[in-house]
C-alpha positions in Angstrom: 8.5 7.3 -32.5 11.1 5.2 -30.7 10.5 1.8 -30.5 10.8 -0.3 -27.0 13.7 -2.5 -26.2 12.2 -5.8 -25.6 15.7 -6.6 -23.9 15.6 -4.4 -20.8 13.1 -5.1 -18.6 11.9 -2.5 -16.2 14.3 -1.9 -13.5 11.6 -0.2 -11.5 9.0 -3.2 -11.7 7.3 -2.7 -8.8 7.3 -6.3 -7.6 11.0 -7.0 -8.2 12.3 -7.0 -4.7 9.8 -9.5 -3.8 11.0 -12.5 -5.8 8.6 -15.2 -4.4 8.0 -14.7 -0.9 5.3 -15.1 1.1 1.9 -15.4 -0.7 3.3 -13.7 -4.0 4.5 -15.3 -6.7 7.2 -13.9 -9.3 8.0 -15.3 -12.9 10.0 -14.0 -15.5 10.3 -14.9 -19.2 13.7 -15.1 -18.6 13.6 -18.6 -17.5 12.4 -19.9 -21.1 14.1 -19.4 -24.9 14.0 -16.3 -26.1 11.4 -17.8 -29.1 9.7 -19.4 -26.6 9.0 -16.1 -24.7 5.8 -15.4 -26.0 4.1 -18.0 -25.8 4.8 -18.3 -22.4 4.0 -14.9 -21.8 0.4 -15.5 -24.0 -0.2 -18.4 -21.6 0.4 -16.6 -18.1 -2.0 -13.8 -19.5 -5.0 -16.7 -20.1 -4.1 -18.3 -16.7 -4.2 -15.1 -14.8 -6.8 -13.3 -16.5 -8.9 -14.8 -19.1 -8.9 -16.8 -22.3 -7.8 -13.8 -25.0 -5.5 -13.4 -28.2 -2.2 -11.5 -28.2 -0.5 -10.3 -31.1 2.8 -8.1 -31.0 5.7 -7.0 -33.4 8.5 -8.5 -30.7 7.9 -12.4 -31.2 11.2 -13.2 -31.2 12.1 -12.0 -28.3 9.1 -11.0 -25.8 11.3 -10.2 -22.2 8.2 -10.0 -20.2 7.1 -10.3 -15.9 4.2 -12.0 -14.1 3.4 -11.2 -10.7 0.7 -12.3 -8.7 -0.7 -12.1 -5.4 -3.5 -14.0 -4.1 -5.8 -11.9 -1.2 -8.7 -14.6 -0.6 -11.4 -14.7 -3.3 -9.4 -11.4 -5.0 -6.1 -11.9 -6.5 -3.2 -8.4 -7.7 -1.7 -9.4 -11.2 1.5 -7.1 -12.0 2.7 -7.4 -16.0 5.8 -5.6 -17.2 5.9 -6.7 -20.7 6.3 -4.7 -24.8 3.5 -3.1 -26.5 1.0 -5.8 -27.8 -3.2 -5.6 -28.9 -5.0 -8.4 -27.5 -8.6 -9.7 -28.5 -11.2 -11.7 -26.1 -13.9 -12.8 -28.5 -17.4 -14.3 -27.8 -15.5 -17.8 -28.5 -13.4 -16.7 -25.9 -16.2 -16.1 -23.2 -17.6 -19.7 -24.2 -14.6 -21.3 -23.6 -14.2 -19.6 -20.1 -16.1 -17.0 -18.1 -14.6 -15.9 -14.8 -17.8 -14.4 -14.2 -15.5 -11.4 -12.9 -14.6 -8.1 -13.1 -10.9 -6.4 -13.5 -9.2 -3.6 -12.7 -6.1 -2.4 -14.6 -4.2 0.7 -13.0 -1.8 1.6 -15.6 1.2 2.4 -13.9 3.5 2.7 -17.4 2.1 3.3 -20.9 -0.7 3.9 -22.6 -3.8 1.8 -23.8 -6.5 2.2 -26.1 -9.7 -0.1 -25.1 -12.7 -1.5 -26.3 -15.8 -2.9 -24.5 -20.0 -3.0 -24.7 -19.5 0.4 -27.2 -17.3 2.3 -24.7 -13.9 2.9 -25.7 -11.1 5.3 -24.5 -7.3 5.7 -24.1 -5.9 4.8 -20.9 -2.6 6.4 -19.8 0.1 6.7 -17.3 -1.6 6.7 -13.5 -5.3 6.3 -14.8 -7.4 2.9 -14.4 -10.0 1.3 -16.3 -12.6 -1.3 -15.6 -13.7 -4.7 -17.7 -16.1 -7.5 -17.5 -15.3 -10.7 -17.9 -18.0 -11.7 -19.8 -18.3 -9.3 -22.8 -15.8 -9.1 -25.5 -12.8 -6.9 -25.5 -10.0 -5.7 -27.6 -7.2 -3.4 -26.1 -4.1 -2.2 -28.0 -0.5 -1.6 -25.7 0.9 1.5 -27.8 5.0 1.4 -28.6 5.6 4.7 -26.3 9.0 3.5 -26.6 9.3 1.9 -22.9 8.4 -1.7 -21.8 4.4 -1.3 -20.2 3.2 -2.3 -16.6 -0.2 -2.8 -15.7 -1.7 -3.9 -12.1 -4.8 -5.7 -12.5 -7.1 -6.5 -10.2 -9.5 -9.7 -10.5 -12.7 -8.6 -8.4 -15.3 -12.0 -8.6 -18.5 -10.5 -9.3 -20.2 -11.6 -6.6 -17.2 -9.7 -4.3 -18.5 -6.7 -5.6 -21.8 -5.1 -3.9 -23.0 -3.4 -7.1 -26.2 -3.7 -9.3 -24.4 -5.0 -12.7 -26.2 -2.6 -14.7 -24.5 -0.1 -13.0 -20.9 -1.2 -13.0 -21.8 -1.5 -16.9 -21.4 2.0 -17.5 -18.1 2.2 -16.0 -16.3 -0.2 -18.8 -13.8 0.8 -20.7 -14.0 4.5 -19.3 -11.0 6.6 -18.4 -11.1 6.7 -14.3 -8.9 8.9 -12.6 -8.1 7.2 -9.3 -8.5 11.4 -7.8 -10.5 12.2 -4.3 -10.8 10.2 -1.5 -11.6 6.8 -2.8 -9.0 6.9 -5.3 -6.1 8.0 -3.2 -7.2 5.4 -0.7 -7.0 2.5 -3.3 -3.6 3.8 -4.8 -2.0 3.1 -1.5 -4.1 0.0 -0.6 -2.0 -1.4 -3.5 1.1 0.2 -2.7 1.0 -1.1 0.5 0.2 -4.5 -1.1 3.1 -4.6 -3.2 6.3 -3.5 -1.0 5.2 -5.9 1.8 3.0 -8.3 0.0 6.0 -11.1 1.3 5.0 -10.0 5.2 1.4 -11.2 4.7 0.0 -14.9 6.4 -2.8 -16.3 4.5 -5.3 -15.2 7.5 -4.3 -11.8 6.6 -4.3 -11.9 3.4 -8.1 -13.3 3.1 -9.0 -10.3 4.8 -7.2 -7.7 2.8 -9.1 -9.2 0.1 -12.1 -8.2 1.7 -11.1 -4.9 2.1 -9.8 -4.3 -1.3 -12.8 -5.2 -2.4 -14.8 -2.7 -0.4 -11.9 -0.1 -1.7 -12.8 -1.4 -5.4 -16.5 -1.0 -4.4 -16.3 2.4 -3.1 -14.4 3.7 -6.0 -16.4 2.5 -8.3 -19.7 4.1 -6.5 -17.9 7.3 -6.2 -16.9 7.3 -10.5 -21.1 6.7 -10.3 -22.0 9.8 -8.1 -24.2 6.6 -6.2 -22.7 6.2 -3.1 -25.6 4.7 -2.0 -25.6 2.0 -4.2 -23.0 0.7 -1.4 -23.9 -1.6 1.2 -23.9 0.0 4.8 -21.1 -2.6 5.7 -19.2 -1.1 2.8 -19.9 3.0 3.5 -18.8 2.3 7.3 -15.5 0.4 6.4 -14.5 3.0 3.8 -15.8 5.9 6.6 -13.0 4.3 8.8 -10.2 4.0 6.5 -10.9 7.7 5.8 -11.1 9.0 9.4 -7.7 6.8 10.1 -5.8 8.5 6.9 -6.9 11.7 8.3 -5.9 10.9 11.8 -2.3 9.9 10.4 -2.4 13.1 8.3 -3.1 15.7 11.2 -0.8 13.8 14.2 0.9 17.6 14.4 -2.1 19.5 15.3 -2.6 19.6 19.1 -6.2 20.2 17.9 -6.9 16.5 16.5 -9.5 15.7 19.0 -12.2 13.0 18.6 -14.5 16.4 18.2 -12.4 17.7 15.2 -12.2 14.8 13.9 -16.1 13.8 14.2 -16.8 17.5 12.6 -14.3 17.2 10.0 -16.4 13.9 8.7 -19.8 15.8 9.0 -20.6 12.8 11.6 -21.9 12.9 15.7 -19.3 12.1 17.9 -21.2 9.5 19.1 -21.0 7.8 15.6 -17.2 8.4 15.9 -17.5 6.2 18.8 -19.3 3.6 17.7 -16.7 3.2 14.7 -14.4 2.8 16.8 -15.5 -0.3 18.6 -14.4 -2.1 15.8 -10.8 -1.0 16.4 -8.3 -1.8 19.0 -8.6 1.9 20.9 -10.6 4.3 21.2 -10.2 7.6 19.2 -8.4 9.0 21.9 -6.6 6.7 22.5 -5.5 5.7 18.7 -4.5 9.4 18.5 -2.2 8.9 21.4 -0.6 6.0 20.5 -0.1 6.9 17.1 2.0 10.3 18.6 4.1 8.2 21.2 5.1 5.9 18.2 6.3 9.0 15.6 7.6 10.8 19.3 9.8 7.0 19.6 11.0 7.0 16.0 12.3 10.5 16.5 13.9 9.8 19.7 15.6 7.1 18.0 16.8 8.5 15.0 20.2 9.8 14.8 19.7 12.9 13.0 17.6 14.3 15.8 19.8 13.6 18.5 20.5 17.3 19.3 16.8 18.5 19.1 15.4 18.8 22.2 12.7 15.8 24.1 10.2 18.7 24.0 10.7 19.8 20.6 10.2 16.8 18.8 7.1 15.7 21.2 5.6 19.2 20.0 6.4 18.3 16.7 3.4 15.5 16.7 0.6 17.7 19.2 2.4 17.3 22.5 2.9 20.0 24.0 2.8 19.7 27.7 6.6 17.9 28.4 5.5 16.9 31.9 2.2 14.7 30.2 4.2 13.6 27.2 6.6 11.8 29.9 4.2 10.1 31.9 2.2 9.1 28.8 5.6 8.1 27.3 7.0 6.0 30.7 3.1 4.4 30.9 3.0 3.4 27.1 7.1 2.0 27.3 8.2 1.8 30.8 10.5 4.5 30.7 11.3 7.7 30.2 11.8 9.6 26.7 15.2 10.7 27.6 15.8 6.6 28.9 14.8 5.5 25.8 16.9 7.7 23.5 20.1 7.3 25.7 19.6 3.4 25.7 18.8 3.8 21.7 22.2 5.8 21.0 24.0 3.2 23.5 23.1 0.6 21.4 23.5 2.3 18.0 27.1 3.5 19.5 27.7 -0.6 20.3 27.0 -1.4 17.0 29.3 1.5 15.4 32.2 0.7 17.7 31.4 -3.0 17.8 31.6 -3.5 21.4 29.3 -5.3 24.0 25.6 -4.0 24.1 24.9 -2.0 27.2 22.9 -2.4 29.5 20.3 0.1 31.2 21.6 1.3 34.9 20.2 -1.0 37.8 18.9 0.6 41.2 20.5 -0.9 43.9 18.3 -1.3 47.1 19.9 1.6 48.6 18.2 3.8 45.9 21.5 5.0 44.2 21.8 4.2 41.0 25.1 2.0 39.9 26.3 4.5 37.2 25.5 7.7 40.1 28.9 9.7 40.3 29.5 9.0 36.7 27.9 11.6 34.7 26.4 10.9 31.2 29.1 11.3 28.4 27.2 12.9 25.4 27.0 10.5 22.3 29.5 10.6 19.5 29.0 9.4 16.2 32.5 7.8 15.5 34.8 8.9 12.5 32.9 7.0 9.1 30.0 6.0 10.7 26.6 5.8 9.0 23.4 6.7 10.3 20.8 4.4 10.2 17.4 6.3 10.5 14.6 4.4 12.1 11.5 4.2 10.3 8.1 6.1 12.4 6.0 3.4 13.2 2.4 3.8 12.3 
């Protein structure tokens, strides 16, 4: 078996882009010797984890990366670092107890674990759960490639469930499949590309969602969903309903009926989720077309599809609403808007003045009238710049 290169660091760490913006924080062994690189590495591990032991054939060079990202009581912990075993003794636990649990989503490698007579390998995309206050050992196997874990630190008392039940799910092999699993994968997706956007308001209260997320899946591994507080149940019932909302924007039959049918709930229950939101259903699904509708009418490489096409493409299909609904949410008309877009995108190409949208003089005539409307073209050379949907 190859061994890993201890020298190249994972170019495709997730967190690398963020460097130490905004509530995250980014370190690198880099900024030590290279004999000093363990130890430093061994000493980020006990700060953001636990008190533990690490042993590993590349002492002499350990290139390794700590990320972390504080959400509230909760906090994301990314490591890129070479295969290792690591040891957390009952010494250990006297020393220090969180009084936690964690999380680890292996997102390159694979890791045999030990914990309260479970044990099981760990691999690429799976996750697997610890307590904080039992011993563990784990073992980091030389696939040939520099590991990264994500690891979530969940206090206890963050998570709504009866301890002898969340016992059973240590050091188990758990897929992060179904609902509650593909929900939390992009919970922490969404975490790590923009975790440098987030205030500190914001970021308290993603904590309380990830929680909920961590809660939910955990329930769901037990087949005891109602071992979930009714808080919990509803706040994972709406992230659901909003994911399949975003999924189904194209079917002119995503209704707040469909919708309360596809989730085996009354529409009146749909409703009364919803009052926790900014819009109603109706109107979330609305808004949430006009916004894809504006991205498309923006982007370049749709400039020669027809207004009505690409409002058909997200469920609108009558042009004459889609206008009016379009003018009412942006105060003008689709075809406005994309001719003032590909003005300005045509300023910026040909680096000229921005223009400026034609006044009505009091007369009623327009100032541009008896100038017809040149069609847009993309000068020689030119990139396109797509805009991205907005959500």
């Amino acid at each position: 078996m190859s061994k890993v290169n201890p020298k190249e660091l994972s170019s495709q760490s997730l967190y690398r882009s963020a460097g130490g913006r905004g509530p995250l924080v980014t370190m690198s062994s880099e900024a030590v010797q290279a004999v000093d690189r363990f130890a430093w590495y061994s000493d980020q591990v006990r700060q953001h984890i636990f008190p533990i032991t690490l042993s590993t054939p590349y002492t002499s060079d350990f290139r390794s990366e700590v990320s972390a990202l504080q959400l509230g009581a909760m906090q994301v912990v990314h490591f890129t670092f070479p295969p290792l075993q690591a040891a957390r003794t009952a010494r250990h636990i006297q020393r220090l107890d969180p009084q936690g649990y964690q999380l680890g989503w292996i997102r390159r490698g694979v890791m045999g674990v030990t914990q309260l007579r479970n044990d099981a390998f760990i691999s690429t995309g799976d996750m697997v759960f610890f307590d904080t206050s039992h011993p563990l050992e784990a073992e980091i196997r030389d696939e040939g490639a520099m590991a990264e874990i994500t690891v979530l630190r969940i206090p206890k008392s963050a998570l709504p469930l009866p301890v002898a039940q969340a016992d059973r799910l240590l050091a188990r092999r758990l897929a992060p499949d179904g609902v509650s699993g593909s929900l939390l994968q992009q919970h922490l997706n969404t975490l790590t590309a923009r975790a440098s956007e987030l205030g500190p308001a914001e970021a308290h209260r993603l904590g309380t969602i990830t929680a909920d997320l961590v809660a939910s899946f955990a329930a769901d591994r037990l087949d005891r969903a109602e071992l979930l507080p009714s808080e919990t149940r509803t706040t994972m019932l709406r992230a659901q309903i909003n994911t399949f909302i975003n999924r189904h924007l194209g079917d002119p039959e995503l209704r707040p009926t469909a919708i309360a049918a596809h989730h085996h709930i009354s529409l009146r229950s749909l409703h009364a989720l919803f009052q926790q939101e900014p819009s109603t259903a109706a109107a979330t699904i609305r808004h949430r077309r006009l916004e894809r509708c504006r991205a498309d009418l923006a982007d370049p490489r749709m400039r020669d599809q027809p207004i009505a096409a690409l409002a058909a493409r997200w469920g609108l299909l009558i042009p004459a609403e889609f206008s009016r609904a379009f003018r009412a949410a942006y105060g003008m008309s689709p075809s406005e808007y994309r001719a003032e877009v590909t003005c300005l995108q045509q300023s910026a190409w040909d680096h000229k003045p921005l223009c400026t949208r034609p006044q009505a003089d009091p007369s009623g005539r327009r100032h541009d009238e008896g100038s017809p409307p040149q069609p847009a073209t993309e000068p020689p050379g030119a990139r396109e710049t797509p805009f991205a949907p907005g959500s």
